[in-house]
C-alpha distance (Angstrom), angle and dihedral (degrees) to the residues before:
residue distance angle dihedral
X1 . . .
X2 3.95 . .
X3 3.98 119.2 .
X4 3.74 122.9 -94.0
X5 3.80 109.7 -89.5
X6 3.59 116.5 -125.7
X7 4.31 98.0 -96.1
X8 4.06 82.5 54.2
X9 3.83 92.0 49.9
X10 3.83 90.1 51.9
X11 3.99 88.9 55.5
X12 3.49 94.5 47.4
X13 3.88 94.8 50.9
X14 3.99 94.7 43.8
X15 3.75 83.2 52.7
X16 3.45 96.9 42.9
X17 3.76 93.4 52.1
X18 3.43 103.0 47.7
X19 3.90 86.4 57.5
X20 3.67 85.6 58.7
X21 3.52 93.9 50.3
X22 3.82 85.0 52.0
X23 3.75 96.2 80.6
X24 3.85 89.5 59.1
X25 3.69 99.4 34.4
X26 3.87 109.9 44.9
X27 3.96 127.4 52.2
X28 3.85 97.0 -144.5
X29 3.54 124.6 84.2
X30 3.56 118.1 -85.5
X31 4.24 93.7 -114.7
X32 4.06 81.7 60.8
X33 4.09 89.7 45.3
X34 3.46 95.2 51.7
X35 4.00 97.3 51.7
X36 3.71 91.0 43.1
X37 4.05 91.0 48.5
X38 3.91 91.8 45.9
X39 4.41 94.9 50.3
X40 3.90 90.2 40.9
X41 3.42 130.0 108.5
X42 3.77 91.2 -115.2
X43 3.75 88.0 64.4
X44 3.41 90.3 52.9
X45 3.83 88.1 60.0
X46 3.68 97.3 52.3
X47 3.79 87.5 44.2
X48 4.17 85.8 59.8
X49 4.10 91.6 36.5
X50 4.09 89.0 -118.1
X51 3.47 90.7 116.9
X52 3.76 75.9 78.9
X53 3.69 95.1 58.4
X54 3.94 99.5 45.0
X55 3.48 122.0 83.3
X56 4.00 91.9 -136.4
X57 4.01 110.4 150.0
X58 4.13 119.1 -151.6
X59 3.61 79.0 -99.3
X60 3.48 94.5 61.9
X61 3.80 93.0 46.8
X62 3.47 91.2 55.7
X63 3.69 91.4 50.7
X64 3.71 93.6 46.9
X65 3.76 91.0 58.0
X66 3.62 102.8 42.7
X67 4.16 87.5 53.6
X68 3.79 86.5 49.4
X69 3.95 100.5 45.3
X70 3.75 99.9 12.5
X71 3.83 127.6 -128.4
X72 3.87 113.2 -47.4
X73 3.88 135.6 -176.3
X74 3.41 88.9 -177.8
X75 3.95 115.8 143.2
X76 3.45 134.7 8.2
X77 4.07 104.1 -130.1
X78 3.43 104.9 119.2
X79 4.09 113.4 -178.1
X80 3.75 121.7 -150.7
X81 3.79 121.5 -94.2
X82 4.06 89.7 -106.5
X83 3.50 90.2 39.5
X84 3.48 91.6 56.4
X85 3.83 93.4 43.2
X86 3.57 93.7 54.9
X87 3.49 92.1 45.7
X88 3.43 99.4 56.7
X89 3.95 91.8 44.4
X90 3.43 96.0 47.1
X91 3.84 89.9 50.9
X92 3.97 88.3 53.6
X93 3.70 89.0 44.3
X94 3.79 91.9 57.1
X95 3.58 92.7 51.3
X96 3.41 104.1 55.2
X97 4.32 97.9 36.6
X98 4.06 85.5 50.6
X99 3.81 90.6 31.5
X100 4.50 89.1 -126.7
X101 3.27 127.2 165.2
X102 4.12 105.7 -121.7
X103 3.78 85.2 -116.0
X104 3.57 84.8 62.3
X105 3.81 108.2 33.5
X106 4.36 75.4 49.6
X107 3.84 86.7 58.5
X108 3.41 93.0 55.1
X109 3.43 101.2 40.5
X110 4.01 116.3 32.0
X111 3.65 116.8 -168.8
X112 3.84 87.4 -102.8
X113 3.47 94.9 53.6
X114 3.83 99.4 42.4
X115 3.72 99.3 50.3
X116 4.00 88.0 63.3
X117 3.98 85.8 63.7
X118 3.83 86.6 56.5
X119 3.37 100.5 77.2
X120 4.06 94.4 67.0
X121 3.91 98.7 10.7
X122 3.77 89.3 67.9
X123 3.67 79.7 65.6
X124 3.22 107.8 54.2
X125 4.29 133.9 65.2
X126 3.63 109.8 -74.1
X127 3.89 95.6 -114.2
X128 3.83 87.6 34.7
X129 3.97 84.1 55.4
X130 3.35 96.8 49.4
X131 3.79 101.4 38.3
X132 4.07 85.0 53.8
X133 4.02 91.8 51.6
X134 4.08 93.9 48.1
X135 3.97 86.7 46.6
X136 4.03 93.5 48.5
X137 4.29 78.3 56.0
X138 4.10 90.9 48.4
X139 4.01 86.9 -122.8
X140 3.27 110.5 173.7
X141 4.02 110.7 -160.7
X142 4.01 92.3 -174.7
X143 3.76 114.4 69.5
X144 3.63 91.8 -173.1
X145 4.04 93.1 55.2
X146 3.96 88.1 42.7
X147 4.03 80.0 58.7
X148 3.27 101.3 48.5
X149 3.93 91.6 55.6
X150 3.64 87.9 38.2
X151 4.22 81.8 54.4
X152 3.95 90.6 52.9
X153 3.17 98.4 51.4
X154 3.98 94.2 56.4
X155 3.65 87.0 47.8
X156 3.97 95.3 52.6
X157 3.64 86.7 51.5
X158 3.98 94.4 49.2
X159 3.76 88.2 45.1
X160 3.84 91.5 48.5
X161 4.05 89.8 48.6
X162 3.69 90.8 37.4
X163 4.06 110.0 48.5
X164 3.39 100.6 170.9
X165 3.81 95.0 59.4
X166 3.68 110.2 94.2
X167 3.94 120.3 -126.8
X168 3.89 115.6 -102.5
């Protein structure tokens, strides 16, 4: 899978630092951040690269999200400041390689579920990172290669079933 280009790196840090800024910012616990963050409208902006294009500080964010969900103290999980940071970057970094919505990279990948690949992601390449999280899932991005092993599969069985049938 090719590197991020340099527009895609920009998203994934502005992401990635607001989710930092999270821990100081927001009252909730960071699990309840991160779902609110990835359904919001703001999300939705990153997902269509406006974000890029709007002159909307963290501040703003932060604003934006406590008028859409309201304020919370909900939860006490607090992630560190580089766990957040990855988090948040590998979240945007997902989205764009697999070309997700953050809804959907989100339903893949809850908050409790993606802070486990921290521990060794944080390690790793970005893209490597990511490609090595969808994999551990079995996400296939390319329907037609998902068909083709769906295809040999069908024929395995026929030839099993049918022995007389050479293989192709």
């Amino acid at each position: 899978m090719r590197p991020l280009d340099s527009i895609e790196i920009k998203l994934c840090q502005l992401q990635a630092k607001i989710f930092e800024a999270s821990i100081e910012k927001t009252k909730c616990s960071s699990p309840i951040f991160i779902r609110r963050f990835m359904f919001s409208s703001v999300a939705k902006s990153f997902d269509d690269k406006k974000y890029l294009f709007q002159s909307t500080s963290e501040d703003d964010v932060f604003d934006m999200l406590e008028e859409r969900y309201g304020e919370s103290e909900y939860g006490k999980i607090k992630y560190t400041g580089d766990q957040m940071y990855w988090i948040g970057y590998i979240y945007r970094c997902i989205s764009i390689k697999y070309n997700l919505s953050s809804k959907a990279v989100y339903e893949l990948f809850n908050a409790k579920d993606i802070v486990k690949h921290y521990n060794i992601g944080h390690t790793f390449d970005i893209v490597q990172a990511a490609e090595r999280m969808m994999e551990s899932i079995n996400y296939c991005s390319d329907i037609g290669e998902k068909s083709l092993d769906y295809m040999r599969e069908l024929i395995k069985a026929d030839a099993k079933n049918k022995p007389h049938l050479k293989r192709v």
